[in-house]
N, C-alpha and C positions, 0 to 999 in steps of 0.2 A: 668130793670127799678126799681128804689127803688120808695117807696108810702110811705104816713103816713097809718096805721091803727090802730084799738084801740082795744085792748086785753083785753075785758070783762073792759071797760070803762078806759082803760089806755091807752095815747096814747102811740102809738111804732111805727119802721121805718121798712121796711121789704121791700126785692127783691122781683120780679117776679121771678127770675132763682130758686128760693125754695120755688115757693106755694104748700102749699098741707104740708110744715114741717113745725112743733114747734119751729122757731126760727126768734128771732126780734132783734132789738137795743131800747132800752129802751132812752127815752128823763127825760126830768127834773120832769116831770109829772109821772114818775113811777119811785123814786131810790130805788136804790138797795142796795146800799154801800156808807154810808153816809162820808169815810174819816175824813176832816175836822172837818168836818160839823155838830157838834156835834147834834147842833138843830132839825137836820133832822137824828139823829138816832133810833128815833121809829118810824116814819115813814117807813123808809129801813126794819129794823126787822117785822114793820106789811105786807111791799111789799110782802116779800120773803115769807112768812107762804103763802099770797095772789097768787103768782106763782106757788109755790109747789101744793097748793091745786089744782087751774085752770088745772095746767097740770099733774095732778095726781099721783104724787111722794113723795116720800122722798128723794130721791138720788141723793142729789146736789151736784156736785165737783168744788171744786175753788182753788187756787191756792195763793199765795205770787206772786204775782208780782214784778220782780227787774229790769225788761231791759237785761236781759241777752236771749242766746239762748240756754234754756235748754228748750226742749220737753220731757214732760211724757203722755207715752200711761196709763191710765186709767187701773186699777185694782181693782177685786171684794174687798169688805169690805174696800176701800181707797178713801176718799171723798176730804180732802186738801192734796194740792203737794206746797211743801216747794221748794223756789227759781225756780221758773218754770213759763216760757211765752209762754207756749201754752201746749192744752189737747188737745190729741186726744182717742175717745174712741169708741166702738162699743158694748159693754154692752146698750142693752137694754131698756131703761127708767129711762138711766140714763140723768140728765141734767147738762151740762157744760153751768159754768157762770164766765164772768174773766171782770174785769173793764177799764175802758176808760176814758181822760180826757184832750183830743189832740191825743195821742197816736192811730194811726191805728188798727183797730179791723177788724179778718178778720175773716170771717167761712169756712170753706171747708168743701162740702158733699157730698159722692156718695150714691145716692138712690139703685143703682143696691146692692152697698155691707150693705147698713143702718149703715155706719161707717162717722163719722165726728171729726171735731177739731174748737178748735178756737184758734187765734195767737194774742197776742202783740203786736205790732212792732211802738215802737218808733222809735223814730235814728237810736239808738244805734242796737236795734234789726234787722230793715232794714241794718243799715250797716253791720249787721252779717249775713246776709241773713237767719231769722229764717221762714220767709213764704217758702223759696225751702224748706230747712231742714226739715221740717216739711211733705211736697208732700214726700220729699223723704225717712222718717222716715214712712210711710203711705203706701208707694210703698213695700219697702224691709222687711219690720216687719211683714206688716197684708197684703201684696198682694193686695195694691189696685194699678190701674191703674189707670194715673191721667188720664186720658181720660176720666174716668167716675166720676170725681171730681169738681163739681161745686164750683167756688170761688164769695164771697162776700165780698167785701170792703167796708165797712162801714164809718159812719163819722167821721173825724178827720180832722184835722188842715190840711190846704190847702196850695198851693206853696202862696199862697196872703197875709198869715201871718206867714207863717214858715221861717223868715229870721235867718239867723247865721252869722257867721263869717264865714274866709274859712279853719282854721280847721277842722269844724264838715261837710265842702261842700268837703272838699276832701275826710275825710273816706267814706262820700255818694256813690259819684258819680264816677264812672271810666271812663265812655265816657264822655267828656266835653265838645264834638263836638254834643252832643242831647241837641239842644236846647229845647225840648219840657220838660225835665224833670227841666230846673232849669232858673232862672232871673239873673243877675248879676246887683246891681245896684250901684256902684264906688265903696267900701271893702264891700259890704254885699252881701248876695247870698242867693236867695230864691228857695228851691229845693220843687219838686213835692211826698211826701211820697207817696204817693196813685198810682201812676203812675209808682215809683220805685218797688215796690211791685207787681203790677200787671205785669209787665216786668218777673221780679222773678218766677213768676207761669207761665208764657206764656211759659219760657223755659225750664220751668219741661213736658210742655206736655199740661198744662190745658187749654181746649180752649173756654169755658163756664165761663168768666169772669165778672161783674158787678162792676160796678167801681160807689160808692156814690161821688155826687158833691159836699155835704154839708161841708164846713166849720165851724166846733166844734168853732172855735175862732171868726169869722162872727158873729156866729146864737147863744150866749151864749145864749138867751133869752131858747135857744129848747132843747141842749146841754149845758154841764158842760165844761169850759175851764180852764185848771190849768193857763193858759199863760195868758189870758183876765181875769181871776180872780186870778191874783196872788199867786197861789195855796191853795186858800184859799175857797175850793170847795168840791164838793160832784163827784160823779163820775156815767156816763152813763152807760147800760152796755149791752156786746153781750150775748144774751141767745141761747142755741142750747139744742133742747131735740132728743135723738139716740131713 
């Protein structure tokens, strides 16, 4: 069940399936990464000293975000990863931060191993399936078992505004008989990210799923939407501290 709470007076969105860990979705009231947005670049810069302190660190890793499915596992003395849509790391008090803006933001954590990641996944990403890659880059690398891997799906652009063409609804979708994952409405087609993604993790293994209702493109008032603001925005973002 996701909640609003407020992290030493910021608001921010968090699971029940990860009480007890250092890890939220930031709304417009706490950014982190201003993009666009020049206005709100000091802001973002006083947020982040503001995080780091709260959560007692230095050791923030972020990444270039491109839409691609390249996964890097997290290494000492390496804090940005160039072209890379999802971190996964298990060092220690390290915090992993990657940005949102429609765009599906996912966490995975096993408490048993204190090893986590966060994903990406636009389309493009979803269509590449970098949420499995990811379980399964987790699995084979560092020995975790997704069985003991909680997933969070955080907010992002919903089937109620994620229409395309059927181009970008074929590379999605391969079953086209699940009606649950997409709309057809005369040449447009509204497909369910967040639903395709959770599917993706179901059949790695992972059975502690949380699926966020919130529509990023809805709720721009809460959330940043590239799509509802033309991309001419700042960006939400997933925080996970190992």
């Amino acid at each position: 069940m996701f909640y609003f709470d407020n992290f030493y007076g910021k608001k921010v969105l968090k699971s029940s399936l990860l009480d007890g860990i250092d890890c939220f979705f930031t709304t417009r009231e706490f950014v982190l990464t201003y993009s666009s947005r020049e206005d709100l670049k000091t802001e973002s810069e006083e947020n982040r000293e503001f995080l780091l302190n709260k959560l007692n660190t230095d050791n923030l890793i972020t990444a270039k975000q491109v839409h691609s499915t390249d996964i890097e596992i997290v290494k000492n003395g390496i804090n940005f990863y160039d072209n890379t849509d999802a971190l996964i790391s298990n060092i220690q008090n390290t915090v992993l931060l990657m940005n949102f803006a429609d765009c599906i933001p996912i966490i995975l954590y096993s408490k048993k191993d204190k090893t986590g990641a966060i994903v990406h996944a636009g389309w493009r990403g979803t269509a590449g399936e970098i949420a499995r890659k990811t379980v399964i880059k987790m699995n084979e690398e560092l020995n975790i078992n997704p069985e003991n891997i909680i997933a969070v799906i955080g907010p992002g652009i919903g089937k109620c505004c994620f229409e395309t063409d059927y181009d970008v609804f074929e590379k999605l979708v391969k079953n086209k008989s699940d009606k649950k994952i997409y709309e057809q409405k005369e040449n447009k087609f509204f497909t369910d990210l967040k639903l395709l993604n959770a599917k993706q993790l179901s059949e790695c293994g992972i059975k502690n799923i949380d699926i966020c209702s919130y529509c990023t493109c809805c709720m721009s008032d809460i959330f940043f939407s590239y799509r509802k603001e033309n991309g001419y925005t700042a960006r939400h973002s997933a925080v996970l501290k190992i």
